[in-house]
Biopython code that builds the backbone (N, CA, C, O; Angstrom):
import numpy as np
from Bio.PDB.StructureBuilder import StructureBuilder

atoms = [
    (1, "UNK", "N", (89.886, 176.378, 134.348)),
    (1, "UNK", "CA", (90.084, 175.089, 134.945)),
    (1, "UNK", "C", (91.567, 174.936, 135.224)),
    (1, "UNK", "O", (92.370, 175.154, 134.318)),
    (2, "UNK", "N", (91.969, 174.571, 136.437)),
    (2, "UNK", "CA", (93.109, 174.402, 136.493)),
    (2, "UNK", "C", (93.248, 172.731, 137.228)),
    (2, "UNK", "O", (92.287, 172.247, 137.825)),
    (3, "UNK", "N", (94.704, 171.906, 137.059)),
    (3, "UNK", "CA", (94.943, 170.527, 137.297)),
    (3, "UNK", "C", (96.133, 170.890, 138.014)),
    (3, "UNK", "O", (96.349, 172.035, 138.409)),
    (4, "UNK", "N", (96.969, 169.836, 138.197)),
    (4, "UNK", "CA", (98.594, 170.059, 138.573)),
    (4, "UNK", "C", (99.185, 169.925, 137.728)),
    (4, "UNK", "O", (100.299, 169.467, 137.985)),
    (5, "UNK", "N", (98.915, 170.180, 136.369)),
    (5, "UNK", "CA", (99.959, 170.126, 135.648)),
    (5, "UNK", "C", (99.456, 170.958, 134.302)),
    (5, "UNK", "O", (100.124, 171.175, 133.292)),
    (6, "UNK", "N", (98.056, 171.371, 134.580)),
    (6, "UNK", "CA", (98.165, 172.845, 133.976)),
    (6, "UNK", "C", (97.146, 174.054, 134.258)),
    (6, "UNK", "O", (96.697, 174.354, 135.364)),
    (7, "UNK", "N", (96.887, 174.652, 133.103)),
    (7, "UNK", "CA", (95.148, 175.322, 133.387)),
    (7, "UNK", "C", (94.834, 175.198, 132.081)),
    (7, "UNK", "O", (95.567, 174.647, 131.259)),
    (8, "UNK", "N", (93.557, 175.784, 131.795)),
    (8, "UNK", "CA", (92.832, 176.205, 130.565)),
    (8, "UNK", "C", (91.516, 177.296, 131.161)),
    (8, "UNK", "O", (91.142, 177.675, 132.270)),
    (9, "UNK", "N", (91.099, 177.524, 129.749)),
    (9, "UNK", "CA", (90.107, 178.955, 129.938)),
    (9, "UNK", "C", (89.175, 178.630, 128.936)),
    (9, "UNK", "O", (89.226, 179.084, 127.794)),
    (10, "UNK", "N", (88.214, 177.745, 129.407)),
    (10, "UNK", "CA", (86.854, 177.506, 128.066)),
    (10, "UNK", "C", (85.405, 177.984, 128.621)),
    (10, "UNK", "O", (85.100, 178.525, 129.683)),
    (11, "UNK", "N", (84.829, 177.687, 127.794)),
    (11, "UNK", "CA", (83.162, 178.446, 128.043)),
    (11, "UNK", "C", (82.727, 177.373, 128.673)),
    (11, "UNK", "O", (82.925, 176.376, 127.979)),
    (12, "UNK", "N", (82.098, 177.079, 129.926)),
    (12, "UNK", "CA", (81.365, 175.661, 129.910)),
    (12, "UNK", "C", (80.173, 176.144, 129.750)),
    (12, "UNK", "O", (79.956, 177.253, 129.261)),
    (13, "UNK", "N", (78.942, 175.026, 130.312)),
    (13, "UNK", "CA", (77.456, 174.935, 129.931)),
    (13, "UNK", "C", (77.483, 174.063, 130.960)),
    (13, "UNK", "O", (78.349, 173.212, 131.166)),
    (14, "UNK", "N", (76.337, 174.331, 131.727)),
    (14, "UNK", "CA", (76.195, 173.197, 132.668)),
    (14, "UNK", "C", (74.569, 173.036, 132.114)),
    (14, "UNK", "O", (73.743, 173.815, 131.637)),
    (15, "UNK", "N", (74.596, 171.543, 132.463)),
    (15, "UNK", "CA", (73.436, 170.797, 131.616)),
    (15, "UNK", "C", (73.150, 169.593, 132.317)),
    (15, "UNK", "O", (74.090, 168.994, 132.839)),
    (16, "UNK", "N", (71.790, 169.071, 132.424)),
    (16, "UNK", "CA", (71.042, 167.871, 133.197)),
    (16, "UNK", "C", (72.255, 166.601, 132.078)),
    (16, "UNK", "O", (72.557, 165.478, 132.482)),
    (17, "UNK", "N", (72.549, 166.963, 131.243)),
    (17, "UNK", "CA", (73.341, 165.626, 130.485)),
    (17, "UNK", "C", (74.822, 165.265, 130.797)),
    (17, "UNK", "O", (75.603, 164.725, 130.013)),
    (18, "UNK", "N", (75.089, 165.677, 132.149)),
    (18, "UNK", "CA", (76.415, 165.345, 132.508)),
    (18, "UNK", "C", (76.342, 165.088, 134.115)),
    (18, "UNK", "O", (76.056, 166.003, 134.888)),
    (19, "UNK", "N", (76.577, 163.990, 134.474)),
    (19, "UNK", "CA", (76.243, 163.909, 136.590)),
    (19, "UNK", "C", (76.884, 165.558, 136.980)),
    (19, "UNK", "O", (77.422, 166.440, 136.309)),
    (20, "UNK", "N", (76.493, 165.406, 138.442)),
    (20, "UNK", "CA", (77.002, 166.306, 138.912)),
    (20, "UNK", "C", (78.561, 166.037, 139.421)),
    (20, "UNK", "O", (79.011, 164.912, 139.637)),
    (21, "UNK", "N", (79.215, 167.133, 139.557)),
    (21, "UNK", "CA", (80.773, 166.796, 140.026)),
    (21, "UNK", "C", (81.482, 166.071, 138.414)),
    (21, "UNK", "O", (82.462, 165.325, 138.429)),
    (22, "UNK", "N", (80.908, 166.394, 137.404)),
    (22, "UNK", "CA", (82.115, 166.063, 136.426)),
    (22, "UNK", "C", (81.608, 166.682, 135.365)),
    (22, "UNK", "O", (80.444, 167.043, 135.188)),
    (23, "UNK", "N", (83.025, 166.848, 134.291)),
    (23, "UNK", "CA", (83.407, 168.192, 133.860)),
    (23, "UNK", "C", (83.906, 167.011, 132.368)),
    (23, "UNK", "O", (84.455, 165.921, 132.525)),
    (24, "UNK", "N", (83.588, 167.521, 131.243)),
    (24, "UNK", "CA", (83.701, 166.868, 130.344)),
    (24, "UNK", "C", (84.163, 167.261, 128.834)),
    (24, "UNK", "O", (83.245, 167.332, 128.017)),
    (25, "UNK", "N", (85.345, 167.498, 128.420)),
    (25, "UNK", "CA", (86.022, 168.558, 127.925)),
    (25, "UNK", "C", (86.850, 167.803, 126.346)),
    (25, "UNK", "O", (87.851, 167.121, 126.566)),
    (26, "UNK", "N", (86.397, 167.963, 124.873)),
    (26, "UNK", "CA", (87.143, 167.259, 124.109)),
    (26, "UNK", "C", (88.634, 167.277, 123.995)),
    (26, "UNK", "O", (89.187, 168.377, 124.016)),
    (27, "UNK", "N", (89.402, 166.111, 123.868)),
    (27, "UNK", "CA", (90.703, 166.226, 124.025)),
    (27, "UNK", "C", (91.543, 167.035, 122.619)),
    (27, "UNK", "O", (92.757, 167.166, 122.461)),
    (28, "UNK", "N", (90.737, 167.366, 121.972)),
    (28, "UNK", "CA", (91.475, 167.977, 120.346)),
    (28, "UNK", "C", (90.805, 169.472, 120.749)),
    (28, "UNK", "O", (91.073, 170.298, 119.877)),
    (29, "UNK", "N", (90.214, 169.877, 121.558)),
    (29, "UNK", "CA", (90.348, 171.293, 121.412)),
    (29, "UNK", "C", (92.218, 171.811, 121.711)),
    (29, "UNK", "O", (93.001, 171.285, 122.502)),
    (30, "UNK", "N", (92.529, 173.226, 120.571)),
    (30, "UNK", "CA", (94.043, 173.732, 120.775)),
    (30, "UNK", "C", (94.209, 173.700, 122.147)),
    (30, "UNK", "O", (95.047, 173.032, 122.753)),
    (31, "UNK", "N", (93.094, 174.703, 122.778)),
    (31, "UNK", "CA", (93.420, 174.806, 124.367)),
    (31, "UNK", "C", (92.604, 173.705, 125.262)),
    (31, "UNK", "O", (91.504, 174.155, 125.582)),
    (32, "UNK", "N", (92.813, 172.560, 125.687)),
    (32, "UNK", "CA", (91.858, 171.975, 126.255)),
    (32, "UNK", "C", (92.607, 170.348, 127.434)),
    (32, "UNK", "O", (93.494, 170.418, 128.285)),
    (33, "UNK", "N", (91.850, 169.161, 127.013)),
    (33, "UNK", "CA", (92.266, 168.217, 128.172)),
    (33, "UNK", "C", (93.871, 168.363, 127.708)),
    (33, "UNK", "O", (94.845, 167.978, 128.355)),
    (34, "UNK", "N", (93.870, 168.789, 126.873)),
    (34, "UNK", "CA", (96.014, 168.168, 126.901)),
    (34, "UNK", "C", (96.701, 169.187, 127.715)),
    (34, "UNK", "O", (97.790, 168.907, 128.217)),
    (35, "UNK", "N", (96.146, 170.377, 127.896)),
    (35, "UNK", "CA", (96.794, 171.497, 128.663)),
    (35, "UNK", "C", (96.814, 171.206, 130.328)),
    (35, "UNK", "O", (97.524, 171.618, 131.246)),
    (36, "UNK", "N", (95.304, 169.991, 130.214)),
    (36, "UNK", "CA", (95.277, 169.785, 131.764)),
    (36, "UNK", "C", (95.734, 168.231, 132.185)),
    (36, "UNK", "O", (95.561, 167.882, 133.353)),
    (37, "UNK", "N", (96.344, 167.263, 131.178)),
    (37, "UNK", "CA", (96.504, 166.432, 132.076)),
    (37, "UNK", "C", (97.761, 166.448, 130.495)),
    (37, "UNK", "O", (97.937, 167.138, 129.491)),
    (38, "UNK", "N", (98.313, 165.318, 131.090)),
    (38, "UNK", "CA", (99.630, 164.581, 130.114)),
    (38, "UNK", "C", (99.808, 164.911, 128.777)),
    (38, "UNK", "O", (98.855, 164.537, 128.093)),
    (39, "UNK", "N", (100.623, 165.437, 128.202)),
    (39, "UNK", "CA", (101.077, 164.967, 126.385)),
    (39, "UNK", "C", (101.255, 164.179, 125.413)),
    (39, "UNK", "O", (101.524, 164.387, 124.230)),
    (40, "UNK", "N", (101.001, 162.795, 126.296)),
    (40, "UNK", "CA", (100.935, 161.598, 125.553)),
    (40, "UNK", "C", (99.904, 161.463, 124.133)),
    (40, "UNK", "O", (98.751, 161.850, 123.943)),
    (41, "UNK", "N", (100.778, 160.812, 123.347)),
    (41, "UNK", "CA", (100.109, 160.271, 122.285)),
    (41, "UNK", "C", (100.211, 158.730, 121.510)),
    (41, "UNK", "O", (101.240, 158.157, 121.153)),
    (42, "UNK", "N", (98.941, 158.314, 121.391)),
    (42, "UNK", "CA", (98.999, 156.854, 120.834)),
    (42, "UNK", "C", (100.405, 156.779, 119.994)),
    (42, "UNK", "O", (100.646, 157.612, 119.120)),
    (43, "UNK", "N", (101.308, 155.733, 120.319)),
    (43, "UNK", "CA", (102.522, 155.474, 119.435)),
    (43, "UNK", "C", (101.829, 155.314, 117.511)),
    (43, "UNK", "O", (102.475, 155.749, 116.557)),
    (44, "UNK", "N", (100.940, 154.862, 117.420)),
    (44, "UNK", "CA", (100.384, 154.215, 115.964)),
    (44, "UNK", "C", (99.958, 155.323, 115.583)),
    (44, "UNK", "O", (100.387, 155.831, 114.547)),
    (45, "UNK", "N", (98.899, 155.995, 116.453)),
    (45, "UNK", "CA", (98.072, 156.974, 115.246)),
    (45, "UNK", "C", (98.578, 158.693, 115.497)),
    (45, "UNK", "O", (98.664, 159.685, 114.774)),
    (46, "UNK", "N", (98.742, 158.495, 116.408)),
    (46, "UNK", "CA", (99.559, 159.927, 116.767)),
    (46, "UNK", "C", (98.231, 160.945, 117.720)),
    (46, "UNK", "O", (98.207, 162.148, 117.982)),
    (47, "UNK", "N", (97.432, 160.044, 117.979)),
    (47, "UNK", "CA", (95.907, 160.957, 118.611)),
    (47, "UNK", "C", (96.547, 160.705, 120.026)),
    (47, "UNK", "O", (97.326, 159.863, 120.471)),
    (48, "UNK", "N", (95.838, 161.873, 120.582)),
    (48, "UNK", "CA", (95.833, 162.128, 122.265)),
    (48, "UNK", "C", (95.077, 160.572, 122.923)),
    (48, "UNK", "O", (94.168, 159.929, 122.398)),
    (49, "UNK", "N", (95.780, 160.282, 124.172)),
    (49, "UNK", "CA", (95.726, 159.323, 124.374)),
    (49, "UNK", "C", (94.514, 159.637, 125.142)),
    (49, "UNK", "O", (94.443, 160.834, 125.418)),
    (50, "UNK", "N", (93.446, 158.850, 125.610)),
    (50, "UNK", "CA", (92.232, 158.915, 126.565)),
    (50, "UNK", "C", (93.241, 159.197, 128.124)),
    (50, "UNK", "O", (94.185, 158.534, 128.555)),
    (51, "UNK", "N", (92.566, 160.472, 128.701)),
    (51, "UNK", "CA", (92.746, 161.265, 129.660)),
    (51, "UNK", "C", (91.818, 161.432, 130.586)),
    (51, "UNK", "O", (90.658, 161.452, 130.174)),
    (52, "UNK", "N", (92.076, 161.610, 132.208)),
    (52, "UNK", "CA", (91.397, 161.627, 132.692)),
    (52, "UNK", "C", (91.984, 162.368, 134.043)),
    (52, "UNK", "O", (92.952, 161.821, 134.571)),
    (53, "UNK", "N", (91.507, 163.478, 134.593)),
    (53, "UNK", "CA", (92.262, 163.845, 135.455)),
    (53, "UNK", "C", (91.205, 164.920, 136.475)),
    (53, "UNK", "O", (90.270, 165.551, 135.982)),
    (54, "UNK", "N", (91.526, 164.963, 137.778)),
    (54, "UNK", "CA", (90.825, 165.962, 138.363)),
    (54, "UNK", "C", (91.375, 167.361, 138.286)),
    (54, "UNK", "O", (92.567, 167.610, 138.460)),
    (55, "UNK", "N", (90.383, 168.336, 137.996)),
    (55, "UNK", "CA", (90.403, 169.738, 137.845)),
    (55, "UNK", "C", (89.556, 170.758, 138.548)),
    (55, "UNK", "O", (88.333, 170.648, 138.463)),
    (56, "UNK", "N", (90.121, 171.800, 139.276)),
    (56, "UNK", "CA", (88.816, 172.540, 139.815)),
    (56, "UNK", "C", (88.275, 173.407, 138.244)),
    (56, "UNK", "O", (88.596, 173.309, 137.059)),
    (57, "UNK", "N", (87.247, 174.304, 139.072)),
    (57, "UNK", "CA", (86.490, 174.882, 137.918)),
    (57, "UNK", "C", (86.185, 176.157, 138.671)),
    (57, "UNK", "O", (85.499, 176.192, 139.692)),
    (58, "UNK", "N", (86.775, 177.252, 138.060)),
    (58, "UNK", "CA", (85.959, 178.600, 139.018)),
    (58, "UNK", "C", (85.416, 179.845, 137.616)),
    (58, "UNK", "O", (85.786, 180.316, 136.540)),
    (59, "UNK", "N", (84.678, 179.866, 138.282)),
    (59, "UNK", "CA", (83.925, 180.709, 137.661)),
    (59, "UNK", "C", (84.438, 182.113, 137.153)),
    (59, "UNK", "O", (84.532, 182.907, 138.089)),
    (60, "UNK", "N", (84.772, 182.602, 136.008)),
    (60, "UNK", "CA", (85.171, 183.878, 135.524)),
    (60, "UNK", "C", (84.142, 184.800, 135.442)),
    (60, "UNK", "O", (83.272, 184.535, 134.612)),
    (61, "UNK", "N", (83.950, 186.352, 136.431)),
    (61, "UNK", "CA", (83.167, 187.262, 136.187)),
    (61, "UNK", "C", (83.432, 188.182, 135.903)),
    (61, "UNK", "O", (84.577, 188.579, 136.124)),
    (62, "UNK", "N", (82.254, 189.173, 135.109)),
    (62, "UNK", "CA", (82.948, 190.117, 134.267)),
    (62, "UNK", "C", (83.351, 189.695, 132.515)),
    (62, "UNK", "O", (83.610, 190.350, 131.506)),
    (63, "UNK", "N", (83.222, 188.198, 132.866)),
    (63, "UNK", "CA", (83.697, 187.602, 131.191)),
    (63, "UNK", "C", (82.825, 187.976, 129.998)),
    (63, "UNK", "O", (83.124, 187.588, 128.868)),
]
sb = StructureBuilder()
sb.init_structure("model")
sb.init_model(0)
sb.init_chain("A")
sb.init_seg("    ")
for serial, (resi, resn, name, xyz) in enumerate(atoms, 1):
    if name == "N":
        sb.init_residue(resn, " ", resi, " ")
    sb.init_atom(name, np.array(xyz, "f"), 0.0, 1.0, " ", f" {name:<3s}", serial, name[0])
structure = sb.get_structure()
């Protein structure tokens, strides 16, 4: 998955439990939404702030 302001490399699953055209990714994985959108973190608790950003998605073969 790559954004403008980064990439990442995860396994997806595509599944009837998510619309089509969106991509739904926890923000506490090491490699994951923080790699693809902002570094921000709540001033109080120190957690990743709710993120939201467009990303393509291409398919890795051979993986």
């Amino acid at each position: 998955m790559t954004s403008r302001r980064g990439e990442s490399i995860a396994v997806a699953r595509v599944t009837d439990d998510v619309a089509p055209k969106v991509l739904y990714m926890p923000m506490h994985f090491v490699h994951g939404a923080n790699d693809l959108t902002n570094t921000a973190l709540d001033p109080l608790s120190k957690m990743p702030e709710l993120k939201h950003c467009a990303v393509k998605v291409e398919k890795i073969t051979g993986a």
